[in-house]
N, CA and C of each residue as an Amber inpcrd file, in Angstrom:
protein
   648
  15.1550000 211.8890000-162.1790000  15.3010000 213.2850000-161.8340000
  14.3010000 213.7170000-160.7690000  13.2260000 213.0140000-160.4300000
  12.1030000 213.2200000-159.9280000  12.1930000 213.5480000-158.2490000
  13.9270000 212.4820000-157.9210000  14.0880000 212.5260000-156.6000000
  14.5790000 213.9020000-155.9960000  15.5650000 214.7320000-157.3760000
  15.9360000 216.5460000-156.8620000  14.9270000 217.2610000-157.3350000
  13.6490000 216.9090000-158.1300000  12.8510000 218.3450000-158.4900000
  11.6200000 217.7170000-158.8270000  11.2840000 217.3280000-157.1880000
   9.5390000 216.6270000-157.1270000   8.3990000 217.8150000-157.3040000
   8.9800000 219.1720000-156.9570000   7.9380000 220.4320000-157.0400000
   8.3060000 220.9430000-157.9900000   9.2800000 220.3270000-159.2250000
   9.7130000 221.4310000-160.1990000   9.5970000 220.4740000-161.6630000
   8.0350000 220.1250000-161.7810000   8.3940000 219.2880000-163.4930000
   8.7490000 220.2460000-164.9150000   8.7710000 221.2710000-164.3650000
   8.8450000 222.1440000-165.6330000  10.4700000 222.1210000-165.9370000
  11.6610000 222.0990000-164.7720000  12.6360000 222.1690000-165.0560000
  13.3660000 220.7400000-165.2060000  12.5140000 219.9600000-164.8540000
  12.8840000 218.1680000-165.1690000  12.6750000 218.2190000-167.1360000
  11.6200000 219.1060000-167.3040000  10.9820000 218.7020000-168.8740000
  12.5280000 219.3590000-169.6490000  12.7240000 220.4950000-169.2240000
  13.8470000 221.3280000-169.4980000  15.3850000 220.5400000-169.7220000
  15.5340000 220.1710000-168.8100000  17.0870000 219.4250000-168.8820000
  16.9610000 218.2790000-169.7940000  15.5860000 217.8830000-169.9120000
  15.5180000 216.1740000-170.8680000  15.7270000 216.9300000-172.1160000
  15.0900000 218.0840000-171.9200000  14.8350000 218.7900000-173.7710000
  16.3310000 219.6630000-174.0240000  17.5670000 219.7660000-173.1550000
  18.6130000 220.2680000-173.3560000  19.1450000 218.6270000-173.9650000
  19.1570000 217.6130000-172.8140000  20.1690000 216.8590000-173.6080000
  19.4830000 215.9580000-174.8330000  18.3560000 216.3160000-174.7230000
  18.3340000 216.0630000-176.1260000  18.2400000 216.3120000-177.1440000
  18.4040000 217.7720000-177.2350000  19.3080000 218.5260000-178.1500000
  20.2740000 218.3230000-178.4740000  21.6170000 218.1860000-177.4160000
  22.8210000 217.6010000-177.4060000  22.6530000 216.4610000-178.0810000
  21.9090000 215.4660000-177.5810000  22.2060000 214.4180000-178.3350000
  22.3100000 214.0480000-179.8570000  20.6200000 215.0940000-180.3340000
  20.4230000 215.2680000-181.8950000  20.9790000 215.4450000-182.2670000
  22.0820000 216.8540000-181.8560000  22.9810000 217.4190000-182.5640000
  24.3380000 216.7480000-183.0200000  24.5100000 215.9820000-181.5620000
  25.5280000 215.0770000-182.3020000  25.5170000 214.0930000-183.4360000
  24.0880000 213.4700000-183.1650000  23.4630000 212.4280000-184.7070000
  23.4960000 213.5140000-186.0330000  23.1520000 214.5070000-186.0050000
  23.0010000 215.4000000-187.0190000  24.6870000 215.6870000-187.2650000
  25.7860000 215.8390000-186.5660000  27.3540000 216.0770000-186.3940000
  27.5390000 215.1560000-187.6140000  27.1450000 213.6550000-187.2750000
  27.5840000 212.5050000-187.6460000  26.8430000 212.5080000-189.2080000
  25.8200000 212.5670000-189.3240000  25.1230000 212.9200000-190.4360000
  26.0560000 213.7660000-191.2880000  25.6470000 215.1510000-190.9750000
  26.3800000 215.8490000-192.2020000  28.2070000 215.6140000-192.3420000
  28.8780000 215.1280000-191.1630000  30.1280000 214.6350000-191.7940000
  30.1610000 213.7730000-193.0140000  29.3690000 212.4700000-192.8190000
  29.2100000 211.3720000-193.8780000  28.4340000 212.2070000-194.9400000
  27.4560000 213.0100000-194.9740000  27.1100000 213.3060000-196.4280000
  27.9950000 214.9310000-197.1650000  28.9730000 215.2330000-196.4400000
  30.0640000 215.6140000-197.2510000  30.8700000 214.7160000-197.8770000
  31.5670000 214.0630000-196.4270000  32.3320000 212.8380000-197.6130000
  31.5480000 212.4010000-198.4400000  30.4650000 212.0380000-198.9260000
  29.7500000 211.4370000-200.1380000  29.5870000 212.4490000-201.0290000
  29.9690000 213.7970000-200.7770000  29.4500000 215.0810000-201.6850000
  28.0800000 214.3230000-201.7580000  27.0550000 214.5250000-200.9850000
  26.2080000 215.1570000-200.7100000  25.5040000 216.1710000-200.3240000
  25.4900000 217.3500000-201.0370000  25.7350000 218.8720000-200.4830000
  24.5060000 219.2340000-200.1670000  23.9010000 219.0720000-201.1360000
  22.0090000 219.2690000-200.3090000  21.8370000 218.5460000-199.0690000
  21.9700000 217.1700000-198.9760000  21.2750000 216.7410000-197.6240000
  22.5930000 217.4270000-196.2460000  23.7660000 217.6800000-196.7890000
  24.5990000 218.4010000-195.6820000  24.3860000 219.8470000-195.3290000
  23.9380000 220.1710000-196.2850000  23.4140000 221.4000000-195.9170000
  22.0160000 222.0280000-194.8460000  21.2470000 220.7550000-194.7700000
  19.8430000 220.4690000-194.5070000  20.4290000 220.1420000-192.8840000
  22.0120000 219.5750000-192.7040000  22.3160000 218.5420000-191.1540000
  22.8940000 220.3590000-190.8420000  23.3520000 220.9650000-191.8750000
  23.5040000 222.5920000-191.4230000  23.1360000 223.1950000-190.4520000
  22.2170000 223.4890000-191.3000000  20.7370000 223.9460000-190.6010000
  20.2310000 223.5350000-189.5870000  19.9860000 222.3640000-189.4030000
  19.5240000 221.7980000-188.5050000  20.2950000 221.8270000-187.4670000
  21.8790000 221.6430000-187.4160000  22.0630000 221.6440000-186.0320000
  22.4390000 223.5450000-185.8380000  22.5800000 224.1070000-186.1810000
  22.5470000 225.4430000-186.2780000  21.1010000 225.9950000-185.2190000
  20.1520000 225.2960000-185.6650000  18.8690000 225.5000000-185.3800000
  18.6320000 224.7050000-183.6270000  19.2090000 223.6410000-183.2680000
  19.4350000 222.6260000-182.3970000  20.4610000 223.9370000-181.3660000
  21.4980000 223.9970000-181.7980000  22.4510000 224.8950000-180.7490000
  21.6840000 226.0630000-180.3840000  20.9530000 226.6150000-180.9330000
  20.3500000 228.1340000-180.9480000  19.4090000 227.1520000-180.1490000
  18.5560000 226.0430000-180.0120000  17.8050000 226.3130000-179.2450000
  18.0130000 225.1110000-178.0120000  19.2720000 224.6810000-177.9660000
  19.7250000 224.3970000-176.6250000  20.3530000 225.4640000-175.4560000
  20.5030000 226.9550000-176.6930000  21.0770000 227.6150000-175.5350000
  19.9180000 228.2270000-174.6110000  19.0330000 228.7610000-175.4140000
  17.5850000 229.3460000-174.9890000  17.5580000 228.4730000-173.8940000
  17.0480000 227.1780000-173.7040000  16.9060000 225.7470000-172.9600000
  17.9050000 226.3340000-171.7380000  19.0140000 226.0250000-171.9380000
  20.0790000 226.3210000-170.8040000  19.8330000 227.7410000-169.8990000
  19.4380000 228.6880000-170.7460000  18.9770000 229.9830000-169.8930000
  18.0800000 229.9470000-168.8440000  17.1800000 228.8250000-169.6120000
  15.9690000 229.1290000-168.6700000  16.1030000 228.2130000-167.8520000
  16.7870000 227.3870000-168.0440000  17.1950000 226.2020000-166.5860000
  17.6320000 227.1840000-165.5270000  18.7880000 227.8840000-165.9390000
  19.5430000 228.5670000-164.9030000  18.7580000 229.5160000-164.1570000
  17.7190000 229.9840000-164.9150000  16.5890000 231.0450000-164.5600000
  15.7880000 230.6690000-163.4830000  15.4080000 229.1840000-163.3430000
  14.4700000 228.4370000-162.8070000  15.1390000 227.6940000-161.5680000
  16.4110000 227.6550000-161.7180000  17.3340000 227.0210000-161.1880000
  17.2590000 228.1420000-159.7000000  17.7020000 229.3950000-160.0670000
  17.2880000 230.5050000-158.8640000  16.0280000 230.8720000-158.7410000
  15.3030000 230.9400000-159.3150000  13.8730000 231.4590000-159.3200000
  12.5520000 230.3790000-158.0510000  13.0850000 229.5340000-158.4640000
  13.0030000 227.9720000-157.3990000  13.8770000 227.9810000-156.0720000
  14.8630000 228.7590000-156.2940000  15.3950000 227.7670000-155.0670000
  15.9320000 226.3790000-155.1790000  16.3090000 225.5740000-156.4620000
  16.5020000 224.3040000-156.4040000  18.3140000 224.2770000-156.1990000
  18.2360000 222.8670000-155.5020000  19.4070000 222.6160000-155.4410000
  20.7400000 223.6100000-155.1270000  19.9620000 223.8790000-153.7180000
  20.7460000 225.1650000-153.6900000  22.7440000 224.9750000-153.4140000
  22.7420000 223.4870000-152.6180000  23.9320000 223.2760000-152.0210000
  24.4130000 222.6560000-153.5520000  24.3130000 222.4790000-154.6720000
  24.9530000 221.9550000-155.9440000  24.9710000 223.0870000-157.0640000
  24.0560000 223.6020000-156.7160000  23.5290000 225.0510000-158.0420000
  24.9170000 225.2720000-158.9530000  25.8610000 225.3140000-158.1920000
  27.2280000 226.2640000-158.8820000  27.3070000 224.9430000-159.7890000
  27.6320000 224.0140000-159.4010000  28.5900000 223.0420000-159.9030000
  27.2810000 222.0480000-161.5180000  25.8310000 222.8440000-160.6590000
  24.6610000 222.2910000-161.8880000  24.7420000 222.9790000-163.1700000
  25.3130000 224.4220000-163.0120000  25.7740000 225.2990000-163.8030000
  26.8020000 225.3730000-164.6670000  28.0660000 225.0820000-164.2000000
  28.8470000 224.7030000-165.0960000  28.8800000 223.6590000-165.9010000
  27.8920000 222.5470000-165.1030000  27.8840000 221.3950000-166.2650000
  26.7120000 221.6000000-167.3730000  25.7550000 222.3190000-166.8130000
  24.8980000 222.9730000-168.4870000  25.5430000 223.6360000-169.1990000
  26.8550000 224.5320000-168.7030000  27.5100000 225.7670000-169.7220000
  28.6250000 223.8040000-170.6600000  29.1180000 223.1920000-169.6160000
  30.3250000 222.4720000-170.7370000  29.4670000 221.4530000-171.4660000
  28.2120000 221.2040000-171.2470000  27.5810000 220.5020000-171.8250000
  27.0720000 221.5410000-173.1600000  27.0180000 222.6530000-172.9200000
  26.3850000 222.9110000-174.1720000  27.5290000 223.4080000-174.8800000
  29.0310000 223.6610000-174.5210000  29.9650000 223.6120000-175.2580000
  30.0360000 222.0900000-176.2900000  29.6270000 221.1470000-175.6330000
  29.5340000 219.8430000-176.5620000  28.9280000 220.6160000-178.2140000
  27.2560000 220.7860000-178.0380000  26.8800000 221.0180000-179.1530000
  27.5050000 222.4810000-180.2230000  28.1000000 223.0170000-179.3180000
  28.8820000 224.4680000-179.7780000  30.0330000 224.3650000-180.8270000
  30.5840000 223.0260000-180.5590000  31.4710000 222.5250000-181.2290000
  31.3700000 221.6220000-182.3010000  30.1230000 220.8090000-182.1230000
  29.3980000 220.4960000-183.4910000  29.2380000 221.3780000-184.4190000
  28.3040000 222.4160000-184.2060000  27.9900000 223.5970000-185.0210000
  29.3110000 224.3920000-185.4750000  30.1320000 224.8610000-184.7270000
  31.5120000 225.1510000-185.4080000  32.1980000 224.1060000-186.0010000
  32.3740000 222.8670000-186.4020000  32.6610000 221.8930000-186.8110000
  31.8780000 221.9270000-187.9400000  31.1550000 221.6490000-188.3670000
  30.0190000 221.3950000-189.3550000  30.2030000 223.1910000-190.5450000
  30.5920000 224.1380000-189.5200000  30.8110000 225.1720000-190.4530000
  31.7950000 225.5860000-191.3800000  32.8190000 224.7660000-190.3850000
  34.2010000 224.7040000-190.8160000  34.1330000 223.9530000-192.4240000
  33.5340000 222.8340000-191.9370000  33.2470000 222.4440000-193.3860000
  33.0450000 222.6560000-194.3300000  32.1580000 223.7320000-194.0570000
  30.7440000 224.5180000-195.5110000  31.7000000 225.5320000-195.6560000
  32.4710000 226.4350000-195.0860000  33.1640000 227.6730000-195.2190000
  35.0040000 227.2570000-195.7110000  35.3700000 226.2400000-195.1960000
  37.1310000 225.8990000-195.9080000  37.3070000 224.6410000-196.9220000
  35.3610000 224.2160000-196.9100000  35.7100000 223.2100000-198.2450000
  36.6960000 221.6870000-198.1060000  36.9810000 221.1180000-197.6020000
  38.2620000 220.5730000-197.3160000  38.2040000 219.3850000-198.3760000
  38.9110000 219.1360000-199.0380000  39.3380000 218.2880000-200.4780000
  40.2090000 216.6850000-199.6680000  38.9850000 216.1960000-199.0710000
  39.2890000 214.8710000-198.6900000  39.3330000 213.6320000-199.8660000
  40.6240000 213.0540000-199.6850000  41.0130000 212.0710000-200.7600000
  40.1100000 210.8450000-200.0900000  39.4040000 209.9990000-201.3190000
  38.2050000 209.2810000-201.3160000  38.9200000 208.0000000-199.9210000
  40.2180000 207.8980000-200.1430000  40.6620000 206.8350000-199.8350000
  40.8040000 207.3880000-198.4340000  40.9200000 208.3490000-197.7620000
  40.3500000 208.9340000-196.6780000  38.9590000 208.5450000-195.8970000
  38.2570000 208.3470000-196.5650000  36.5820000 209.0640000-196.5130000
  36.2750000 207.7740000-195.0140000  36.6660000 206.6770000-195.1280000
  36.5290000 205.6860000-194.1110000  37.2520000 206.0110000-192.5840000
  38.3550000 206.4810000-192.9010000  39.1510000 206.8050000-191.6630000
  37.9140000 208.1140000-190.8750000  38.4170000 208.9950000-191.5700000
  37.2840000 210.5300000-191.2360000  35.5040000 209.7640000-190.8950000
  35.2190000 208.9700000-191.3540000  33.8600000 208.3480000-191.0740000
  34.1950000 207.7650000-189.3990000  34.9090000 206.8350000-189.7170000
  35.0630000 205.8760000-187.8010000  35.3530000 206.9820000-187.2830000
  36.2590000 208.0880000-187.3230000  36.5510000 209.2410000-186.2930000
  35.5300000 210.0360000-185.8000000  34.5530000 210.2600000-186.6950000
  33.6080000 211.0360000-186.3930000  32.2200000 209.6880000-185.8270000
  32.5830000 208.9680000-185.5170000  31.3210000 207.7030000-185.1200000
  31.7360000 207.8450000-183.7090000  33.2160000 207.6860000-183.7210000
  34.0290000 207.6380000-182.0630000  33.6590000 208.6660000-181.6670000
  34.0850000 209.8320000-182.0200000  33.8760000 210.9840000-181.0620000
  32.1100000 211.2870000-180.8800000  30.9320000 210.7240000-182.0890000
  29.6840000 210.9940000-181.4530000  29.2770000 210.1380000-180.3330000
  29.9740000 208.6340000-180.3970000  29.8650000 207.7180000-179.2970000
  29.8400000 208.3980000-178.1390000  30.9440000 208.7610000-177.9510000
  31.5610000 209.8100000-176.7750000  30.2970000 210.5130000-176.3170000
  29.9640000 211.3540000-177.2340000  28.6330000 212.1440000-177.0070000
  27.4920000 211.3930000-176.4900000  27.2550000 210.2620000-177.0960000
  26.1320000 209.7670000-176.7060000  26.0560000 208.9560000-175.6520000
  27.5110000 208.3810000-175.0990000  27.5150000 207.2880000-173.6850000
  27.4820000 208.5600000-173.0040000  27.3930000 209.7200000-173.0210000
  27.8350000 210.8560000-171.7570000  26.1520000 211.1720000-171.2710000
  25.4130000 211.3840000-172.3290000  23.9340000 211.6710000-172.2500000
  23.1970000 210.6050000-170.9120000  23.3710000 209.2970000-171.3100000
  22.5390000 208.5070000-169.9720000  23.8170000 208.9980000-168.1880000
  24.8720000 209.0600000-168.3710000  25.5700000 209.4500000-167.0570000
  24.5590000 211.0180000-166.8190000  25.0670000 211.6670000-167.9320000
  24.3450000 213.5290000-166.8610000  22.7790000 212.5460000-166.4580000
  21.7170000 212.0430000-167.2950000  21.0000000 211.8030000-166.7270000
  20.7650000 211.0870000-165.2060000  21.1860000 210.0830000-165.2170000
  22.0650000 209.3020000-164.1300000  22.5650000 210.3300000-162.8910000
  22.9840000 211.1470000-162.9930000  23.1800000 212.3170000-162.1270000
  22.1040000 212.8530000-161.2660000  20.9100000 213.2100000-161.7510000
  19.7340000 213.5890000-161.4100000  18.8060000 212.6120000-161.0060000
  19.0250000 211.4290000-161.2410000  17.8630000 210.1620000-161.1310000
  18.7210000 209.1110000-160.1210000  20.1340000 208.9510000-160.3080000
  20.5670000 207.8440000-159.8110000  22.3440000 207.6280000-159.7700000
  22.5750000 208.7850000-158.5110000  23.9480000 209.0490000-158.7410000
  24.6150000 208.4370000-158.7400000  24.3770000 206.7760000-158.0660000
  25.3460000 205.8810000-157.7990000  25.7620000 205.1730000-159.1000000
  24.9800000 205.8360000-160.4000000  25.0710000 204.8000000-161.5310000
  26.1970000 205.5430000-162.4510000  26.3440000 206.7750000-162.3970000
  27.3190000 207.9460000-162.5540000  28.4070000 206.8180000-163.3660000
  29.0690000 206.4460000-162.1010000  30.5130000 206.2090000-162.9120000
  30.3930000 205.1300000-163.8420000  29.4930000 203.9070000-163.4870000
  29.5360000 202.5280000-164.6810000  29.3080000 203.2280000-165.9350000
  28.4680000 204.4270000-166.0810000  28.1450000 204.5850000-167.4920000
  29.3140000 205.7600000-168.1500000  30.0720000 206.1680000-167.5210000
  31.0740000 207.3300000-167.6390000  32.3130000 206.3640000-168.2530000
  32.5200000 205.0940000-168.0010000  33.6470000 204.3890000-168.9460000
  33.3050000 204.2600000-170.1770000  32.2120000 203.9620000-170.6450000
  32.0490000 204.3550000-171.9260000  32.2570000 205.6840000-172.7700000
  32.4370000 206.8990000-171.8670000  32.6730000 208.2140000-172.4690000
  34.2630000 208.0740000-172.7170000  34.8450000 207.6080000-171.8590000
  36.9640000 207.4590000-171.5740000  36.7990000 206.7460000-172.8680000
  36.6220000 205.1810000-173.0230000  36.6800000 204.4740000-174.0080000
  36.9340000 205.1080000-175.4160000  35.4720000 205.8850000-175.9320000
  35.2310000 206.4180000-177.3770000  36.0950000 207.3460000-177.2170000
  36.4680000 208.1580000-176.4420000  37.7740000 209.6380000-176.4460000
  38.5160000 209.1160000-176.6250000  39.2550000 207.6050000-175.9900000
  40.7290000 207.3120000-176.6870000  40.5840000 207.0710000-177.9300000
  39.2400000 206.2420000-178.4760000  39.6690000 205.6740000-179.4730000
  39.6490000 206.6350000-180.8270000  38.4610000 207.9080000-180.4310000
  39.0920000 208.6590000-181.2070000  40.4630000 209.4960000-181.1650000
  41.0650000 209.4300000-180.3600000  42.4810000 209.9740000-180.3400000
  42.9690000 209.3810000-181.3580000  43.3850000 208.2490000-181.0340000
  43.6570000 206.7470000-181.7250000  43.1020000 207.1600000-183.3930000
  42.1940000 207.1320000-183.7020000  41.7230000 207.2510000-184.9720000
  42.2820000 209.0480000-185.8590000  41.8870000 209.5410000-185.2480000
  42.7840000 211.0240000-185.0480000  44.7250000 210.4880000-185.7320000
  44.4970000 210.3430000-185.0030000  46.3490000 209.9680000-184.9130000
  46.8320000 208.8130000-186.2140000  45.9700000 208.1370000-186.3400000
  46.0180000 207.1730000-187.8330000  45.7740000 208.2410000-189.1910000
  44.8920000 208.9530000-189.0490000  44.6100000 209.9930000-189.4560000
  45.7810000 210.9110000-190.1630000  46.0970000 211.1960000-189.2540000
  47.6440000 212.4540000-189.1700000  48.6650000 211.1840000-189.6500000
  48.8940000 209.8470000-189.3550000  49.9170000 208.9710000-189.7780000
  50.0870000 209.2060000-191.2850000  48.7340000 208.6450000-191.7650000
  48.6950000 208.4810000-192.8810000  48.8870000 209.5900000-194.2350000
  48.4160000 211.0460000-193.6430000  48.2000000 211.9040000-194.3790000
  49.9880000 211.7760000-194.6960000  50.5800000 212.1960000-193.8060000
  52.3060000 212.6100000-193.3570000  53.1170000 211.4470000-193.9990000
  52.7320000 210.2240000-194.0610000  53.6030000 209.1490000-194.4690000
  53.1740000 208.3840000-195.7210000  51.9040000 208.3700000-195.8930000
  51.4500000 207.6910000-197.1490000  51.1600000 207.9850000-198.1070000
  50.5310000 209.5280000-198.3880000  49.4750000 209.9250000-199.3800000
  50.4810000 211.1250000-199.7230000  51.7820000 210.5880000-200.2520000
  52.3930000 211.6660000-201.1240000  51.8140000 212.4970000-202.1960000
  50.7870000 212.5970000-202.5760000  50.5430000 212.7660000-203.6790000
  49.7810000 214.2800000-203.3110000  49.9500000 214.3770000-202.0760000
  49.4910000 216.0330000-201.7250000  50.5550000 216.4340000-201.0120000
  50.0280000 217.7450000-201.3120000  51.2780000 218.9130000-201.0260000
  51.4350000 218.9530000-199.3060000  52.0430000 219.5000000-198.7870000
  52.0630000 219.7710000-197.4960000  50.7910000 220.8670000-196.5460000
  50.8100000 221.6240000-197.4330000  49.5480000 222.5870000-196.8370000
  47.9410000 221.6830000-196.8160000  48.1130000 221.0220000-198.1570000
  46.3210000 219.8490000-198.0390000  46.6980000 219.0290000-196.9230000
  47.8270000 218.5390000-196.5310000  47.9250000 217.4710000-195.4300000
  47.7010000 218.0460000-194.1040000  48.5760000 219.7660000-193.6920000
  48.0190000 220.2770000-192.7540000  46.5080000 220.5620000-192.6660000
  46.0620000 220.7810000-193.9320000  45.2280000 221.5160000-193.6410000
  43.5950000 220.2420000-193.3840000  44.0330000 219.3250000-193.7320000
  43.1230000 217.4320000-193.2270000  43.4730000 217.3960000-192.1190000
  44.5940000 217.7210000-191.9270000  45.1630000 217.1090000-190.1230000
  43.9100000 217.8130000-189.3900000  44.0680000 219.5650000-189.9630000
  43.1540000 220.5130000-188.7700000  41.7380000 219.8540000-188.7280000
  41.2540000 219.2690000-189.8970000  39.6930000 218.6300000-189.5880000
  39.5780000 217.3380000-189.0940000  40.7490000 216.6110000-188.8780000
  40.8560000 215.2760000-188.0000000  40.3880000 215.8300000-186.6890000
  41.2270000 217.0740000-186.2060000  41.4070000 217.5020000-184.6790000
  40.2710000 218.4630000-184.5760000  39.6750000 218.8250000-185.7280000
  38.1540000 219.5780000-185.4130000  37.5220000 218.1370000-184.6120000
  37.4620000 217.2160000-185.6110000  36.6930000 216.0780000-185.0560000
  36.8190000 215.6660000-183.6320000  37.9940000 215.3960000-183.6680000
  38.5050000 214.8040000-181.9820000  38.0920000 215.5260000-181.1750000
  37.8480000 216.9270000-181.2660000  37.6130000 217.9640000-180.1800000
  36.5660000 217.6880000-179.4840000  35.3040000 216.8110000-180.4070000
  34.0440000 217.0160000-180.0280000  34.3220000 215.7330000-178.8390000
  35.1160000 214.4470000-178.7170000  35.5290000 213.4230000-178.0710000
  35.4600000 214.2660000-176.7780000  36.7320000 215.3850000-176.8330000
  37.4190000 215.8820000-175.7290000  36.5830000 216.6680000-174.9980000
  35.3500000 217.4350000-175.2780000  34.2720000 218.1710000-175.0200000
  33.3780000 217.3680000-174.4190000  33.0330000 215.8130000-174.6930000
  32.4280000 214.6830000-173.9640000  33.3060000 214.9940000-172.7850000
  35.0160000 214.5390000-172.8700000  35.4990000 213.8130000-172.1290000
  35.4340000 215.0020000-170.5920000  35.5070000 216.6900000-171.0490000
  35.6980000 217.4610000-169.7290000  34.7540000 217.5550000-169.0750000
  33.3880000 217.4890000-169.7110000  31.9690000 217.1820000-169.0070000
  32.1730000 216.0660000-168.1860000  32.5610000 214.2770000-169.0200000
  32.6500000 213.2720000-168.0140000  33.5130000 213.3060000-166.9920000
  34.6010000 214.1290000-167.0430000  35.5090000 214.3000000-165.5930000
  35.0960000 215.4290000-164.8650000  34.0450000 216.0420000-164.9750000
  33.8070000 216.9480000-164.3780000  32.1020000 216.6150000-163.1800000
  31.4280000 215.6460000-164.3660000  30.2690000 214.6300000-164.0260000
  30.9010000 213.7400000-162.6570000  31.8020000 213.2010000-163.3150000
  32.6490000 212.2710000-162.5140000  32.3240000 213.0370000-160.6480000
  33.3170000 214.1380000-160.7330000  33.8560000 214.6970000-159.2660000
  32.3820000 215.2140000-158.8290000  31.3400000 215.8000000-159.4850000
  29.8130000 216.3000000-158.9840000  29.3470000 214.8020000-158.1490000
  29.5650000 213.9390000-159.3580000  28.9780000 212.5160000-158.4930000
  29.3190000 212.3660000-157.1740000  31.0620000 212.3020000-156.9540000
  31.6960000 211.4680000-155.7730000  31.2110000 213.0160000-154.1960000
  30.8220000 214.3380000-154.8720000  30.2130000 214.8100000-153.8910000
  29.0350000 215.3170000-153.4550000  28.6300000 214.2180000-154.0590000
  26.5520000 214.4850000-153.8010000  26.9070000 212.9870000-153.3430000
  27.7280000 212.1230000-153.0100000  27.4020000 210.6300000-152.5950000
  27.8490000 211.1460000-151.0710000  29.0050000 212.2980000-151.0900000
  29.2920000 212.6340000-149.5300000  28.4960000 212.6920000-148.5250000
């Protein structure tokens, strides 16, 4: 990062301490998914909190980038396009935290024989999250490295589609033994999950096109 903001370490410290917020939050995503499925309600309650606490203070983080961002003068010919990728980047963790609430507030009565599928889905879509973290960095330090590390973000989004979609197979074709409304209503927390994939994936196509015009 050192090569766009050699007079600005305060806003280099800033963006490391946004995405790695993002990042926590997604480990914490992944966390309290698995300790619901285990009915573990205390320690899920604790990944609650915590990323509750993580979003509230990635947004603070993001303000003051943008603050510093004009206040500096930095990067003046990219500014717009540095901006929208802090606002869809912090939609990433926005969607953890609404995800994780969804949980605590609609309860969802996952059949045990479930609990593995809903586990890999939610591993895929934090993957997603976490191959995206070294590209934004990569952006600021070393644009040409942008795209090698951005196939790893495509990768984990299909495969949670993919897992998503086994997901919805199974509820609909196998597990007669629930009514139609419990099956819709598992489907909606498959596609809570996937969302967080797809929230990687508009940042990485959006990372993507910033790259190919800062190489112009």
């Amino acid at each position: 990062m050192g090569i766009l903001f050699k007079t600005a370490d305060t806003v280099i410290s800033s963006i490391n301490e946004f995405l790695d917020a993002i990042d926590q939050g997604a480990l914490v995503f992944k966390q309290g998914v698995n300790n619901y499925l285990n009915q573990e309600i205390q320690e899920f309650t604790v990944n609650m909190e915590t990323i509750l606490n993580l979003e509230s203070h990635a947004d603070n983080i993001r303000r003051q980038i943008e603050n510093d961002l004009y206040i500096h003068s930095l990067l003046p010919q990219f500014r717009g396009d540095v901006m929208v990728l802090l606002e869809k980047l912090d939609d990433i963790i926005d969607t953890a935290k609404e995800n994780i609430l969804q949980f605590d507030v609609e309860g969802p009565k996952i059949p045990i024989e479930l609990n593995n599928d809903f586990s890999k889905l939610t591993d895929a879509a934090v993957l997603s999250v976490e191959s995206l973290i070294p590209a934004v960095r990569a952006y600021f330090n070393d644009v040409g490295a942008v795209k090698d590390k951005l196939h790893r973000v495509h990768y984990y989004e299909r495969e949670s589609d993919k897992l998503a979609d086994n997901i919805k197979r199974r509820l609909f074709k196998e597990l007669n033994e629930l009514n139609l409304s419990e099956k819709i209503h598992l489907r909606y927390f498959a596609l809570h999950i996937e969302h967080l994939s797809d929230a990687a994936q508009v940042v990485a196509d959006l990372l993507s096109i910033m790259a190919i015009k800062r190489s112009l």
